[in-house]
C-alpha positions in Angstrom: 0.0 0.0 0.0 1.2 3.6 -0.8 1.3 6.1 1.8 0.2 9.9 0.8 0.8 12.6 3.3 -1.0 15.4 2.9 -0.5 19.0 3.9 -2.5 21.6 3.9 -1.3 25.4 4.7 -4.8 26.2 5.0 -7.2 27.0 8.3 -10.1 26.1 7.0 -10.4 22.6 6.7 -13.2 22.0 4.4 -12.2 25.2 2.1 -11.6 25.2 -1.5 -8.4 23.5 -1.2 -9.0 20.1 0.5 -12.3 20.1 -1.7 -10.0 19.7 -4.8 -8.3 17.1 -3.1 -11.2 15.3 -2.0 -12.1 15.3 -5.9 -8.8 13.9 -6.5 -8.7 11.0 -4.2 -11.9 9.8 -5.3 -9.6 8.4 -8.2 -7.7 6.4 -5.5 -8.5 2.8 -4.2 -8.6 2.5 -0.3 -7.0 -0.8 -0.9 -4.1 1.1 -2.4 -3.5 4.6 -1.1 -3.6 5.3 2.0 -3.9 9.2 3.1 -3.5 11.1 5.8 -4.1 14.9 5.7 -2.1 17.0 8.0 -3.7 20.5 8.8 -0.6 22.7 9.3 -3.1 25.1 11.8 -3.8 22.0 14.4 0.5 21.4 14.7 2.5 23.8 17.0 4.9 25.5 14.7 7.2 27.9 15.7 9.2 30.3 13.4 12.9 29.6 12.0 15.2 31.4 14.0 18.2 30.9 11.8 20.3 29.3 14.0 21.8 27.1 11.5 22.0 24.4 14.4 20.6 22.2 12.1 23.7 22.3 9.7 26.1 22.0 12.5 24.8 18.8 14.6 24.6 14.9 13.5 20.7 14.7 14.2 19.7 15.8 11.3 16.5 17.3 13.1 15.1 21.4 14.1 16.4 22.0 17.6 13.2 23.6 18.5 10.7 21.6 20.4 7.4 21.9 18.9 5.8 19.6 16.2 8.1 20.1 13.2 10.0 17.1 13.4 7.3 14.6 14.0 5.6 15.9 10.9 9.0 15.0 9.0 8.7 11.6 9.9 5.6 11.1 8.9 6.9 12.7 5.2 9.8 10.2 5.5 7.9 7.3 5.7 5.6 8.3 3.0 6.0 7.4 -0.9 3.9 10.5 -2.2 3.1 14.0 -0.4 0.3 16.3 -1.7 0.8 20.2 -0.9 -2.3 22.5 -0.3 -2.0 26.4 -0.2 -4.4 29.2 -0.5 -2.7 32.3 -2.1 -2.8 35.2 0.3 -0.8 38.1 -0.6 0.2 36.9 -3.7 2.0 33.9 -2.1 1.7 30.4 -0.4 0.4 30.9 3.2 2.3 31.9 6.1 1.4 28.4 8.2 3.2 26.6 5.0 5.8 28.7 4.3 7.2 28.5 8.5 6.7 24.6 7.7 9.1 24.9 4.9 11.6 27.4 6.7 11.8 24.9 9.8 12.7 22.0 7.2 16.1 23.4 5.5 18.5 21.1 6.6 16.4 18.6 4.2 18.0 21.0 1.4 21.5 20.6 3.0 21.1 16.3 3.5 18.4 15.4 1.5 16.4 12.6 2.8 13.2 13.1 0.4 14.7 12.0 -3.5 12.6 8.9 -3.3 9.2 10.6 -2.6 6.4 12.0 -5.4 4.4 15.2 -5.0 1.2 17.0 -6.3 0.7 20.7 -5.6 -2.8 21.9 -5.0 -2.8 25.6 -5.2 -6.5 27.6 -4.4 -7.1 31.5 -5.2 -10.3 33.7 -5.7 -8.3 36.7 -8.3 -5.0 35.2 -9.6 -1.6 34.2 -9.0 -1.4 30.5 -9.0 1.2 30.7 -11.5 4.1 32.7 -9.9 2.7 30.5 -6.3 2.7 26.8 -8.0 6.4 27.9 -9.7 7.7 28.5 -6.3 6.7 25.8 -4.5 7.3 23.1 -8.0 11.3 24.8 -7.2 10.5 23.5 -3.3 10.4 20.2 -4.5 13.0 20.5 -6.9 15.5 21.5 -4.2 14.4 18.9 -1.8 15.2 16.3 -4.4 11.8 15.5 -4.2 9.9 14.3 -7.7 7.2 16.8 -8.6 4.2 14.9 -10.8 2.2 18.2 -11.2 0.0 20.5 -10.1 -3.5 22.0 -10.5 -4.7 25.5 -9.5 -8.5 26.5 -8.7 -10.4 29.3 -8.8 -12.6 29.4 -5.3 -15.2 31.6 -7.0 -16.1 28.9 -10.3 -14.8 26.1 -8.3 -18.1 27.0 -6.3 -20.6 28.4 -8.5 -19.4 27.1 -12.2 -21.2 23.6 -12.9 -19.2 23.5 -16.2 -15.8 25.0 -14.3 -16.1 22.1 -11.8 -16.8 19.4 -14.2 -13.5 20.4 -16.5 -11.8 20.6 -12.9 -12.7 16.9 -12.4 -11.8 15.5 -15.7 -8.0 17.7 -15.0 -8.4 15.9 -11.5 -8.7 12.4 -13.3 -5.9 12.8 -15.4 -3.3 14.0 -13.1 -4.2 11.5 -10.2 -2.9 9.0 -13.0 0.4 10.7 -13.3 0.8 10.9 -9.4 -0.2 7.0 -9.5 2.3 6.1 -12.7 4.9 7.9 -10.7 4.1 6.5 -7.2 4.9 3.1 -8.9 8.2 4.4 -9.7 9.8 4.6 -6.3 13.6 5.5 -7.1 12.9 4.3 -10.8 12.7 7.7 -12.2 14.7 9.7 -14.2 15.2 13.0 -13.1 14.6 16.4 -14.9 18.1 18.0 -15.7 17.4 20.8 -13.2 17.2 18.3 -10.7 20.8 16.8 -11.6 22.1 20.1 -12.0 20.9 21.1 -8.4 22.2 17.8 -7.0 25.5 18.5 -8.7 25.8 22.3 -7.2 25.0 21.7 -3.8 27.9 18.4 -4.0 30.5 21.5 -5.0 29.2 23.4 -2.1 29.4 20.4 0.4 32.8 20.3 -1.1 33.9 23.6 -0.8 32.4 24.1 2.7 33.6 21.2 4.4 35.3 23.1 7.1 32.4 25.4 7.5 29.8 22.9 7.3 31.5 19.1 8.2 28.5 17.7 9.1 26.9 18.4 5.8 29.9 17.2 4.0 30.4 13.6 5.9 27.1 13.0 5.2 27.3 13.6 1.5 30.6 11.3 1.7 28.9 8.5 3.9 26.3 8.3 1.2 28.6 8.4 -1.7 27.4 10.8 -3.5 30.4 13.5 -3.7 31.6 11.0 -6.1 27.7 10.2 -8.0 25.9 12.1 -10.4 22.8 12.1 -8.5 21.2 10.7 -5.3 21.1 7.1 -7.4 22.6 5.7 -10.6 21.3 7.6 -13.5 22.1 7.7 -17.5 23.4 10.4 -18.4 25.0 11.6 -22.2 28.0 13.3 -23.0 26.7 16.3 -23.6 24.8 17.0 -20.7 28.0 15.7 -18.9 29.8 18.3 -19.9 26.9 21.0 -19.3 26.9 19.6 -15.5 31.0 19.5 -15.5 31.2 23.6 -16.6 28.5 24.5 -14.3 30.1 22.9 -11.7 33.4 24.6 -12.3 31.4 28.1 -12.6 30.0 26.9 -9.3 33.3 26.1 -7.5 35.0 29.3 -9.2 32.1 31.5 -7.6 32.4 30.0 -4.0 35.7 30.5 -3.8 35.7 34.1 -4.5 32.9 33.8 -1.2 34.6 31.4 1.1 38.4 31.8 -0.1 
């Protein structure tokens, strides 16, 4: 059985958000998928102090005690994760965005490569474009494998017959995406801006070891300052090479910053 996490930046628990989603898993059997909606609101979740304890220390956890890290377990032991954000002020909301402040040190030792993701992203005027973007380059920088997204309009989503049945047939289509790529595990090939990304933060590992050990031993223990990416990949020649100069344009710029 697959295990879906989802998490929802939104207060209101039956809003327009987990509506969509409720659309969504309709597609799923319960003999399958199993989900388990987390309300971001009900958790205690204090802000990111910038400490950078997190980077410096082997536990690879937030120092804070609140309810941060026992939602990251949960994540861990999932296979897919579904994301759920109204857009106020033009951005994701502030209960999501604390989540994903307190979670940086999953950018510095990834632990999420092997998981799958669907965004869910709710608005009454506009700006699920610039909003999905930033959180599909969340996912990208957590390693994690993004299947796609879908934004809704609250106002049609409530009053449009013709709006909501489009939505459903969208809804249909991309919960088989997010079930082709749940099948995948590890067994997916990742975008080049992934590999690229993996690449950069191994020359920054690298060339922060003395800053940052505990980031670089960890990269070593896994073997991965010596990898292409998290797992064995194919790769061509020529986008070898693109990765090898960017790399070096990488290196050349941090030393310039860290000497």
């Amino acid at each position: 059985m697959k295990k879906i996490i989802v998490i929802s930046g939104s207060d209101r628990k039956n809003g327009t958000g987990i509506q969509t989603f409720n659309i969504l898993k309709e597609n799923f059997d319960e003999s399958e998928y199993n989900f388990e909606t987390i309300h971001l609101s009900d958790y205690k979740i204090g802000f990111c102090k910038g400490c950078t304890v997190c980077f410096k220390v082997d536990s690879d956890k937030c120092p804070k005690k609140d309810d941060v890290n026992s939602i990251v377990e949960k994540i861990k032991n999932a296979d897919g994760l579904i994301f759920i954000t109204p857009i106020y002020g033009m951005n994701i909301s502030a209960s999501l965005k604390v989540f994903l402040d307190r979670t940086a040190y999953l950018l510095h030792r990834p632990q999420l490569y092997n998981k799958h993701s669907l965004i869910i992203v709710s608005t009454d005027v506009g700006g699920i474009k610039p909003v999905t973007m930033y959180l599909k380059y969340m996912m990208n920088a957590y390693g994690i494998n993004n299947a796609g997204s879908q934004g809704v309009f609250s106002y049609l989503f409530k009053n449009n017959e013709g709006y909501r049945n489009k939505l459903d047939y969208k809804l249909k289509e991309l919960s088989k995406v997010f079930k082709i790529e749940l099948g995948r595990g590890e067994e997916y090939q990742p975008s080049f801006t992934q590999i690229i990304r993996f690449n950069a933060w191994k020359v920054k590992n690298i060339r922060s070891k003395d800053i940052y050990p505990k980031d670089y031993n960890y990269w070593k223990e896994k073997g991965w300052l010596e990898s292409d990416y998290y797992y064995p990949i194919k790769l061509s020649g020529l986008k070898k090479l693109i990765i090898k100069l960017i790399s070096k344009r990488i290196n050349s710029s941090l030393s310039k910053k860290i000497g």
